[in-house]
N, C-alpha and C positions, 0 to 999 in steps of 0.2 A: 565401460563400467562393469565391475562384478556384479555377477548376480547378488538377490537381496539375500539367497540362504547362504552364501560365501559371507557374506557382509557383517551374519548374525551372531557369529560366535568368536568375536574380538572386540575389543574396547574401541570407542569410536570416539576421537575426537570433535569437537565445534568446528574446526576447518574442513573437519574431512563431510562432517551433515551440510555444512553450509553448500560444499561444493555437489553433493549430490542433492538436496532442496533445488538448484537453481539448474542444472545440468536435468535431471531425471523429472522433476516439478512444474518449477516457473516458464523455463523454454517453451513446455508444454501444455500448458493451461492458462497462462499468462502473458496477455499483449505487454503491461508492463513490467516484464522480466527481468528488463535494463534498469526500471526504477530499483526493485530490490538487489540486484548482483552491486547496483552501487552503493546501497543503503549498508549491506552486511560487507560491503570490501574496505567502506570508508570511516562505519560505526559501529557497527558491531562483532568483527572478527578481530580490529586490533584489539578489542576489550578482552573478549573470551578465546580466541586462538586455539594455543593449541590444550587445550583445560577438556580435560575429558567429561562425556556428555553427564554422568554422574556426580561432576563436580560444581556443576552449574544450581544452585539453589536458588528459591526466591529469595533470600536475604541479597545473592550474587547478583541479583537479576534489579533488586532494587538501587543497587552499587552503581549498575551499570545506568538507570534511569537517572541518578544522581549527577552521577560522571558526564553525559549527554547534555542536561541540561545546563551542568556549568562551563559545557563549553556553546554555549548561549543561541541552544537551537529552542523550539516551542514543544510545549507539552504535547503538540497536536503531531510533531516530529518521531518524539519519543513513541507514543501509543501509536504510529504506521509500524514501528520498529517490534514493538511488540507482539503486535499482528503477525509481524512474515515471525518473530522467536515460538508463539506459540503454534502455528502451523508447523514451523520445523520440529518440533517437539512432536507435534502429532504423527507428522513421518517416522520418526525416532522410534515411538509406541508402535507404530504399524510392524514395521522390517523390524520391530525386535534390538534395536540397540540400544535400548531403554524402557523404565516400567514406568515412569513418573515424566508429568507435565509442568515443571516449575514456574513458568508463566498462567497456571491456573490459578494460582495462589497468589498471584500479584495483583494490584487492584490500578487500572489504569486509568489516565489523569482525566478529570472532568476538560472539555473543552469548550462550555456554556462560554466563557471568557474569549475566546477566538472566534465566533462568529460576527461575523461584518456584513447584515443583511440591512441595508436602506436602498428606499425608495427613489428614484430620480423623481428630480422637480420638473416641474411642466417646462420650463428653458434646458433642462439639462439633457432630454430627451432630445429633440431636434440638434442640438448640436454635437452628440455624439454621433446620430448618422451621417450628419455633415462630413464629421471628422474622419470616416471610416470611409476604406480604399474602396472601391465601386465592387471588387470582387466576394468583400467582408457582409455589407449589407446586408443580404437577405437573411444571411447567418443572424448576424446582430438584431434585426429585425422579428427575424422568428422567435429569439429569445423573449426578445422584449416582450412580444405580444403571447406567448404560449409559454414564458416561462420555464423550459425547458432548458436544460443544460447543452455545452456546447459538445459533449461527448454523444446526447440524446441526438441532438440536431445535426452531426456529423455521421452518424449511424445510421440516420433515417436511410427507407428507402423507397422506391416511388410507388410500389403496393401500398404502403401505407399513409400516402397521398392524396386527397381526393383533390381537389382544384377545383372542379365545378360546386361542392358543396364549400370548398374553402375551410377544408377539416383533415387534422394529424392525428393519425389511428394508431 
């Protein structure tokens, strides 16, 4: 990769930020990397390509929200996509191959309507343990009882285990 003062005094295209965001950025600060290099290879690059980074406005950006949704993904899809545009935008601003944040100006979709939070019933409890391979259990278990996500729970580590008090620190 060129340095970022090489970088600074030429027109950058969307393909060429996309590939330096994921190469110079996500590799490196981001366990899920691969989520966004597939997010912007399969939705967002065929959109803006090769459109230079000045061409890109929130009306563009709204086109694009438009376009996403009618090809019948979730608003909770689109605002992921938006998150890695204005991140890349922020990079943009940093190295200089842009003055403006167009994703600032776009206002992203309520997702009140996608959340799917219910309670298991007293039967439905016992029988999802049942159902779960002997190695899943405790996993599934810790959930249940600490409410904790399975990212939280797979992260743990045994410092932050007590056992004898029966406590997740």
């Amino acid at each position: 990769a060129k340095s970022p003062a090489l970088r600074k005094h030429r027109s950058v295209r969307f393909s060429e930020l996309a590939t330096i965001y994921i190469e110079d950025h996500a590799k490196l600060k981001k366990r899920s990397w691969k989520t966004d290099d597939y997010m912007l290879e399969r939705s967002v690059k065929p959109f803006f390509g090769e459109k230079l980074l000045a061409e890109i406005t929130p009306l563009e950006v709204e086109r694009w929200m438009r376009w996403r949704l009618e090809q019948g993904v979730t608003k909770t899809t689109v605002n992921r996509g938006l998150q890695i545009l204005k991140k890349m935008f922020n990079i943009a601003i940093g190295e200089g191959f842009t003055t403006e944040n167009p994703i600032r100006k776009v206002k992203m979709f309520s997702e009140r309507e996608n959340l799917k939070e219910r309670i298991l019933t007293e039967d439905e409890e016992p029988r999802l343990i049942e159902a779960c391979p002997d190695y899943l259990r405790p996993v599934v278990l810790a959930a249940l009882h600490t409410g904790m996500r399975r990212g939280e729970i797979l992260g743990l580590e045994w410092a932050q285990v007590d056992l004898e008090k029966r406590m997740i620190k």
